[in-house]
N, CA and C of each residue as an Amber inpcrd file, in Angstrom:
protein
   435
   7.5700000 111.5170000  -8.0200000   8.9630000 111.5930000  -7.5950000
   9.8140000 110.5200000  -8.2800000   9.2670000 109.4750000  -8.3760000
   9.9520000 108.0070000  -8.7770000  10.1100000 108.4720000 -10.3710000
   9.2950000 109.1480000 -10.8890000   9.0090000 109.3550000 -12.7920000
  10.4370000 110.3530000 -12.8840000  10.4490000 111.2640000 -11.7430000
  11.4580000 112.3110000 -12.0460000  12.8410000 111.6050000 -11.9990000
  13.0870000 110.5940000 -11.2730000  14.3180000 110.4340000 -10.8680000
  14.6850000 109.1830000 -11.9940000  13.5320000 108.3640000 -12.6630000
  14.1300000 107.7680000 -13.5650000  13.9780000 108.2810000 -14.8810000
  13.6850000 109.7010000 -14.8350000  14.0940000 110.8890000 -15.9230000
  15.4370000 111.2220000 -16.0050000  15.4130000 111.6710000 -14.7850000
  17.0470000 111.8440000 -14.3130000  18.1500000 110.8180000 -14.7280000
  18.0260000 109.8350000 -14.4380000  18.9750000 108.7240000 -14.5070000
  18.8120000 108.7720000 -16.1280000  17.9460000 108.6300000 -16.8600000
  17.8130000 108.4140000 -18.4550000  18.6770000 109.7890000 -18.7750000
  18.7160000 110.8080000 -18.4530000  19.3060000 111.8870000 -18.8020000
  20.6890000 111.7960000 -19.1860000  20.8890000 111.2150000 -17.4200000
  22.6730000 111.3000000 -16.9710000  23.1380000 109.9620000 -17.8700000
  22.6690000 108.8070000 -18.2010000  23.0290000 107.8770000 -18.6920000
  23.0590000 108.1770000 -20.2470000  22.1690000 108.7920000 -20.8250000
  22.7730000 109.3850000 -22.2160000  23.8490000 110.0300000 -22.5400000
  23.5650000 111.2810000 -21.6020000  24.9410000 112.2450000 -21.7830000
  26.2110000 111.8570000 -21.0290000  26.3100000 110.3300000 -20.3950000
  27.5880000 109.8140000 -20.2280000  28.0740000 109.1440000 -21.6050000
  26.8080000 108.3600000 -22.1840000  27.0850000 107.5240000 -23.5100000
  27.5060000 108.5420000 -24.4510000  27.2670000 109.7270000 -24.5450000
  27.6510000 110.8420000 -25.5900000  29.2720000 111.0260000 -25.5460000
  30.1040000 110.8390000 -24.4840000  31.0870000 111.4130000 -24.0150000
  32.1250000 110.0660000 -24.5100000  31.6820000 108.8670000 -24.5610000
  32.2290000 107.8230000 -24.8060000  32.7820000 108.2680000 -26.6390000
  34.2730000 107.8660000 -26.8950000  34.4200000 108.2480000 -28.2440000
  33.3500000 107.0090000 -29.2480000  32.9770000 107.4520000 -30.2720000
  32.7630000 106.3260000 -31.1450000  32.9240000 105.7400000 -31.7690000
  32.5660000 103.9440000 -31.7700000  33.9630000 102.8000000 -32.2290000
  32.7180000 102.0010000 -33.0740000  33.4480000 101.6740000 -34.0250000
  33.0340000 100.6310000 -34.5500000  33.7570000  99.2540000 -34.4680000
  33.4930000  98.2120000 -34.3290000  34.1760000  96.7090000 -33.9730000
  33.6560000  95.9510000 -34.9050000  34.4180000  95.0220000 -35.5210000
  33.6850000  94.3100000 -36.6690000  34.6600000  92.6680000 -36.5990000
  34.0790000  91.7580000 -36.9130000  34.7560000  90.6930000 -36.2890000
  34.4330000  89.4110000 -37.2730000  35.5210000  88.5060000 -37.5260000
  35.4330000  87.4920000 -38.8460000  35.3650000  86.4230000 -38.0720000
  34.6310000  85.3620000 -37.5180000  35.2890000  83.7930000 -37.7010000
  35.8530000  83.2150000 -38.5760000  36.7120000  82.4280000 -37.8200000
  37.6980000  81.8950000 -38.8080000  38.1320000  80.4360000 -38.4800000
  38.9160000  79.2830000 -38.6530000  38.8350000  77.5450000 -38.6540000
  39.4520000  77.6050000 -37.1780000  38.8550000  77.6240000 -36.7780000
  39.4060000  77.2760000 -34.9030000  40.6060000  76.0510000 -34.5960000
  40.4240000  74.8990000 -36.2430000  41.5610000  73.6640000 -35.9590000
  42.6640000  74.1030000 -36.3590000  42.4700000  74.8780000 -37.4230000
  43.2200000  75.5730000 -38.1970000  43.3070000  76.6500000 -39.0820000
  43.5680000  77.9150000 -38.5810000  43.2830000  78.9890000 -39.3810000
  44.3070000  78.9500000 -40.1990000  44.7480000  79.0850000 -41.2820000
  45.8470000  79.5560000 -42.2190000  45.4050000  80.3390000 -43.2590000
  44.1120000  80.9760000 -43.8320000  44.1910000  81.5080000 -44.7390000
  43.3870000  82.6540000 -44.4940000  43.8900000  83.8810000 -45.5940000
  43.3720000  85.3350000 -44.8950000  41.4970000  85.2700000 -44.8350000
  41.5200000  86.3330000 -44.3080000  40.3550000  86.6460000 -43.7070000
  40.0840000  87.9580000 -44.0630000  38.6540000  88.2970000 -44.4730000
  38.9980000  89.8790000 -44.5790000  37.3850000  90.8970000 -43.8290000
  37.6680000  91.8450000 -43.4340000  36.6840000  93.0030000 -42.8900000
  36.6720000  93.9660000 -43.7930000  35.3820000  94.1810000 -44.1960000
  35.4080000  95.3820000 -45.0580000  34.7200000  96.9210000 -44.0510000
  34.5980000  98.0840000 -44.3680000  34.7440000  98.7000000 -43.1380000
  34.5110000 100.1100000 -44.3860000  32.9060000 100.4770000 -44.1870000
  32.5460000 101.5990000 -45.0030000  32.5550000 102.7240000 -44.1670000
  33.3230000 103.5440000 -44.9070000  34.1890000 104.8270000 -44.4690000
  33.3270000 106.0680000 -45.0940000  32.2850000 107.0230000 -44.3890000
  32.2060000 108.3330000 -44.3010000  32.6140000 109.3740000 -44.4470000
  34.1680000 109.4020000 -42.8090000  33.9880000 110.2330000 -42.3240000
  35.6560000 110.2460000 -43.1670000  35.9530000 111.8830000 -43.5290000
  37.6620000 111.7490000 -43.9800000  38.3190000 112.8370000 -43.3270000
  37.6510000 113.1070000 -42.1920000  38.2400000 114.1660000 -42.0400000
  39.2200000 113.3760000 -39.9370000  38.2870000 112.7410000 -39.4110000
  38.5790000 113.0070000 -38.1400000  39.6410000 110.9840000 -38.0790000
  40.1990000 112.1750000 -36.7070000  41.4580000 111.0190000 -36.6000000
  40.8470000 109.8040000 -36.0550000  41.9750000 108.5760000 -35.9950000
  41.0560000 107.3640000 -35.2740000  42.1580000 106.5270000 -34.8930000
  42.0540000 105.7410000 -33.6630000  43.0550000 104.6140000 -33.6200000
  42.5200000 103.1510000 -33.9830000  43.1430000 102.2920000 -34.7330000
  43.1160000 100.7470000 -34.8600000  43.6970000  99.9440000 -34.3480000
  42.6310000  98.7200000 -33.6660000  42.7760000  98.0100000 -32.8360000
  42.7160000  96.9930000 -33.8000000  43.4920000  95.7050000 -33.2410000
  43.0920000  94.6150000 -34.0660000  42.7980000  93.9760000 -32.7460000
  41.5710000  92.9880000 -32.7480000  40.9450000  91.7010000 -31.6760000
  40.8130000  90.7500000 -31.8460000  41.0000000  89.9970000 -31.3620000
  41.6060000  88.3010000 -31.3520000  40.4960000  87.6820000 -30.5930000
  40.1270000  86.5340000 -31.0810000  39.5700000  86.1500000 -29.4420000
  39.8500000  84.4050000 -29.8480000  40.1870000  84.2510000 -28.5840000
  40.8820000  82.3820000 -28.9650000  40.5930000  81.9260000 -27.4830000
  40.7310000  80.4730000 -27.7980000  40.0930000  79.6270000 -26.4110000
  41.4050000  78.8800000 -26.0210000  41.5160000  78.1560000 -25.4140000
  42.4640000  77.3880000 -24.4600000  43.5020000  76.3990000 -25.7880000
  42.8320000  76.2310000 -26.7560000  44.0730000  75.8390000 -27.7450000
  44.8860000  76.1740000 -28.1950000  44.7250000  77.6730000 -28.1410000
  45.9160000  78.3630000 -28.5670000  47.1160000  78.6790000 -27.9040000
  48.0880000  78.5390000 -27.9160000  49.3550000  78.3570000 -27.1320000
  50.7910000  79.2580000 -27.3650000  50.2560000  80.2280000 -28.5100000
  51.5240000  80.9890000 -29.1780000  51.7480000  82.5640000 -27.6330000
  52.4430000  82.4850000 -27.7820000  52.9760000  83.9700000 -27.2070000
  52.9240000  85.2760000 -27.8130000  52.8480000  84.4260000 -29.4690000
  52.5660000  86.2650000 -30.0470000  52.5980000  85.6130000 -31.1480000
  51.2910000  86.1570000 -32.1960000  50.7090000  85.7310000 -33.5270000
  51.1300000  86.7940000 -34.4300000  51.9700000  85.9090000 -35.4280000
  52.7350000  86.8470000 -36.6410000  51.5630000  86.5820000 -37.6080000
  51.3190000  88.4200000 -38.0550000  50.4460000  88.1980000 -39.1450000
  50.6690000  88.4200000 -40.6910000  50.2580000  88.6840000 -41.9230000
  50.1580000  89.3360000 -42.8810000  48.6420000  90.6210000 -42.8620000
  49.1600000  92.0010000 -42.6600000  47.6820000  92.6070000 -42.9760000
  47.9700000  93.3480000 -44.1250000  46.7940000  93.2550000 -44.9770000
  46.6070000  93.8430000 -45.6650000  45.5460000  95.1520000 -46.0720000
  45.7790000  96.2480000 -46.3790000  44.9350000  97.2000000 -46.3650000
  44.1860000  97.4200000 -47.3480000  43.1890000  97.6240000 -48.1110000
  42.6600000  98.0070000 -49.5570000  42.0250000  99.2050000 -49.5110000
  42.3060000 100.1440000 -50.1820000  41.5860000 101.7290000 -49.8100000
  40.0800000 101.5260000 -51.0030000  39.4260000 102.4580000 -50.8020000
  38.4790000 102.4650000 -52.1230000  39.0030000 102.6870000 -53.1140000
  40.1110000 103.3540000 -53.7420000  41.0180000 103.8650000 -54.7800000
  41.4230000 102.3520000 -55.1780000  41.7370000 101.2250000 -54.3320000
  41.9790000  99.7780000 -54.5270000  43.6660000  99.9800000 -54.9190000
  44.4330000 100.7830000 -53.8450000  45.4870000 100.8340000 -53.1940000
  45.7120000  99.9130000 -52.5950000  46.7320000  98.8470000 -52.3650000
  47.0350000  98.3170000 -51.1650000  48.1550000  98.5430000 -50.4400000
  48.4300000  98.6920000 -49.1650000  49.1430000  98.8010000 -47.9460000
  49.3190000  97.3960000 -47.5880000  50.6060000  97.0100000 -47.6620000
  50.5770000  95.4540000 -46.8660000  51.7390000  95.3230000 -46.1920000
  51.6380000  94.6490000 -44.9230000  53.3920000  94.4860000 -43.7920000
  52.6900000  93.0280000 -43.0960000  53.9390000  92.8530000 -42.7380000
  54.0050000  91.9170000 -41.6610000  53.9510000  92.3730000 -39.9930000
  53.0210000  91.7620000 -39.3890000  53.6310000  91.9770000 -37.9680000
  53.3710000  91.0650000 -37.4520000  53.6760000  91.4220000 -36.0510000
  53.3150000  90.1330000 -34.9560000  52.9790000  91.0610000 -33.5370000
  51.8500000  90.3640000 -32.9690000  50.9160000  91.0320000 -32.1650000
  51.4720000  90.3130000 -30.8300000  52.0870000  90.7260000 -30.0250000
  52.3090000  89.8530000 -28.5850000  50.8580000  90.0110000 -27.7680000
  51.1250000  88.6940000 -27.4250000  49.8260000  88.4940000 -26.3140000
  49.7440000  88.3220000 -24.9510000  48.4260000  88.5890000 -24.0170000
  49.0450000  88.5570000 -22.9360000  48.3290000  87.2210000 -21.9290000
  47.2270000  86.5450000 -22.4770000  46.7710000  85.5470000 -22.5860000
  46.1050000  85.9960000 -20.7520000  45.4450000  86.6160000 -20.6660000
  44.6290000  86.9340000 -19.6780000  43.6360000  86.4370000 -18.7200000
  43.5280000  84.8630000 -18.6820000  42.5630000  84.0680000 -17.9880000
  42.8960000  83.7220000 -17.0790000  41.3300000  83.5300000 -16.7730000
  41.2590000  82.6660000 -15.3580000  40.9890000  80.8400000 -15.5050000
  40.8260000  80.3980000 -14.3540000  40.2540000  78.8840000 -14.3100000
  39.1110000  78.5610000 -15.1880000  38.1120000  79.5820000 -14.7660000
  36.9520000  79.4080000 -15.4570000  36.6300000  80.2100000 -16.8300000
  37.5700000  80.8900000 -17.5160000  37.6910000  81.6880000 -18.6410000
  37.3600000  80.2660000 -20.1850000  36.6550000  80.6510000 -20.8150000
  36.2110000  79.3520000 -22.1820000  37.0920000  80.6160000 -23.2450000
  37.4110000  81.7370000 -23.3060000  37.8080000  81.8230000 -24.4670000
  37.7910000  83.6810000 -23.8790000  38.9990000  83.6820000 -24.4650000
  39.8020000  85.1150000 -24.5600000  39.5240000  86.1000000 -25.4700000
  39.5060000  87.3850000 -25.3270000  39.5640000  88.2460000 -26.1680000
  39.9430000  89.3790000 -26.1510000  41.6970000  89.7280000 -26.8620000
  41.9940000  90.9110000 -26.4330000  42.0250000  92.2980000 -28.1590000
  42.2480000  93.1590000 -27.4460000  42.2230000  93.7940000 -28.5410000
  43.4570000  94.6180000 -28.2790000  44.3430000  94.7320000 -29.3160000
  45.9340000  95.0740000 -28.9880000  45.6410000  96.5320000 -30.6170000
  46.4380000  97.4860000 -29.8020000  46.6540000  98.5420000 -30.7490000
  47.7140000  98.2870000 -32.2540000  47.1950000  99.0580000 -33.4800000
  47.3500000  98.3940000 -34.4920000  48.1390000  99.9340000 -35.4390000
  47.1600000 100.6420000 -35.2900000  47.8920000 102.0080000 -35.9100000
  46.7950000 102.9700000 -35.0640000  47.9690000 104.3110000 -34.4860000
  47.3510000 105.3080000 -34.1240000  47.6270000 106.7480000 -35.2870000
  45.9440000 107.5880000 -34.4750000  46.4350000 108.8910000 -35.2950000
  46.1610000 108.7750000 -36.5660000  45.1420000 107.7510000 -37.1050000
  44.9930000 107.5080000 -38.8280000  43.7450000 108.2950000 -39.4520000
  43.8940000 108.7300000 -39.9960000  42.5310000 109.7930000 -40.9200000
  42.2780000 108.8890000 -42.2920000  41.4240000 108.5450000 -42.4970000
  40.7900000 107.4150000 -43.4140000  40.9420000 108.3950000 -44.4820000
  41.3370000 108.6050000 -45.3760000  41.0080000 110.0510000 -46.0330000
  40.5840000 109.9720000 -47.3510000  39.0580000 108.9880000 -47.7290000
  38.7720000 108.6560000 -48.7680000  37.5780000 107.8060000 -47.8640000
  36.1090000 108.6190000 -48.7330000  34.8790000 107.6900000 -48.8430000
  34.5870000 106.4590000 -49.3650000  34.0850000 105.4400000 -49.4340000
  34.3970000 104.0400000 -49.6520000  34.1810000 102.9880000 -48.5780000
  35.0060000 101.6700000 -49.1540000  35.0900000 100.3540000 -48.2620000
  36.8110000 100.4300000 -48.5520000  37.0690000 100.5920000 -47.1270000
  38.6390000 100.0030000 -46.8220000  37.9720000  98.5800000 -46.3220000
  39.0690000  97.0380000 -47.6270000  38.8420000  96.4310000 -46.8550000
  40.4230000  95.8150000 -45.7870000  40.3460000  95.1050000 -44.7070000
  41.6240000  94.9280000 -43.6890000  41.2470000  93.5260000 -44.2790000
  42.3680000  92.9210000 -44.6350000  42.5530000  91.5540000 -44.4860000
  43.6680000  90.8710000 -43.8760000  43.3910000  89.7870000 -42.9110000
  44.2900000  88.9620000 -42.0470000  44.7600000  88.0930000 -42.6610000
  45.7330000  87.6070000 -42.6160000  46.4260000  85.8480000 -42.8910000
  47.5530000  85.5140000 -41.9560000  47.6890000  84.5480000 -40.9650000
  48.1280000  83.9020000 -40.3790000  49.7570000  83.7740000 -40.7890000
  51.1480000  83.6850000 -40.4940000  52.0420000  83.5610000 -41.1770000
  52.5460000  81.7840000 -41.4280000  51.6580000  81.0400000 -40.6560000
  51.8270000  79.4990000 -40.3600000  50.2820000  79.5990000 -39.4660000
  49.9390000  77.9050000 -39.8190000  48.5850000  77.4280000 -39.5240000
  48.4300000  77.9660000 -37.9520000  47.2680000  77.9150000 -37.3450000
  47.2720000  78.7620000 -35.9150000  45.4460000  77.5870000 -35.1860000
  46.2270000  77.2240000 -34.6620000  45.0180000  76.3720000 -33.5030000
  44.0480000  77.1760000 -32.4680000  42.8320000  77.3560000 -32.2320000
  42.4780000  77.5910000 -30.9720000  42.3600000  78.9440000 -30.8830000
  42.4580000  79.9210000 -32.6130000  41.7990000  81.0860000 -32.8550000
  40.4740000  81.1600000 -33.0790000  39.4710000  82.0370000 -32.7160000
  37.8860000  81.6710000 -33.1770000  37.4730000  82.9100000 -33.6440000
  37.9320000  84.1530000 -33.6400000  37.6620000  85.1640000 -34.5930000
  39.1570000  86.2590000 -34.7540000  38.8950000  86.9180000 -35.2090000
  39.5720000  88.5450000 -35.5900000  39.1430000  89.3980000 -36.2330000
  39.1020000  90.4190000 -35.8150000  38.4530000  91.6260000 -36.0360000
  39.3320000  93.2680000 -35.7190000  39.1060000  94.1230000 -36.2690000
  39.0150000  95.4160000 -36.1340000  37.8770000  96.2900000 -34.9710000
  39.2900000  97.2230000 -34.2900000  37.6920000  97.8220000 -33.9920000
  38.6200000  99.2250000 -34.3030000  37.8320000 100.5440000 -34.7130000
  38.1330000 101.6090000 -35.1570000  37.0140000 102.3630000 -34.1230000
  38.1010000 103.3660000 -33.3350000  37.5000000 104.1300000 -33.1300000
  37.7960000 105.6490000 -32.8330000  37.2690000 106.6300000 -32.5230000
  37.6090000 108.2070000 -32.8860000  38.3720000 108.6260000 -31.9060000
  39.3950000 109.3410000 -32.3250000  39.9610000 109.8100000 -31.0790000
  39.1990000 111.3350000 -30.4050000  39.6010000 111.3740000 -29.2270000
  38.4590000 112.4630000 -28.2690000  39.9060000 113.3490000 -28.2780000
  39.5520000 115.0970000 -29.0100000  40.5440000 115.8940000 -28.2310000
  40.1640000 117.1320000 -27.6910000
């Protein structure tokens, strides 16, 4: 009885994980005293057909003090195209008392079809030096329709 039911549970716990879209997250450290110079994720691309949204993720500890981090990103396709803008990511700085270090992931571009096999690589740069950042990263993942 006990074999069946943790059959069962292995079952239902797969075919919940199936239903979850699938993401990839990929993540750079970078100078925690002082980040100022880009950073980059490279990010090997398959699939060209299905849509996806981009997240960019931050994760910073109690030194950091900005309200919203202006960036430079840059895009590189495999064709070695580049896409490049400025933005700035508002934050919502989410802790508690006992929180050592934050990590949010704020939407970046929706609805994007990679549409070329290869390494897109994303590269970050800071627009002025930045304290009390400890990584950034991408996470890409599929949209469910």
């Amino acid at each position: 009885m006990k074999m069946r039911l943790r059959i069962a549970v292995a079952v239902l716990a797969m075919a919940m994980y199936g239903c979850l879209a699938p993401q990839n997250t990929q993540m750079v450290g970078v100078d925690m005293q002082s980040w100022s110079s880009a950073e980059s994720i490279i990010f090997n691309n398959s699939d060209t057909l299905s849509l996806r949204n981009i997240n960019i993720t931050l994760r910073y500890n109690d030194n950091f003090k900005l309200a919203s981090l202006p960036l430079k990103v840059v895009v590189t396709t495999p064709d070695a195209r580049n896409f490049e803008e400025e933005i700035v990511l508002p934050l919502h700085h989410p802790r508690t008392a006992l929180t050592v270090a934050t990590t949010e992931s704020l939407p970046y571009r929706a609805d994007v079809v990679l549409s070329q096999k290869g390494c897109y690589t994303f590269s970050f740069e800071p627009q002025s030096a930045v304290r009390g950042m400890e990584a950034i990263g991408i996470e890409l993942y599929l949209i469910d329709n």
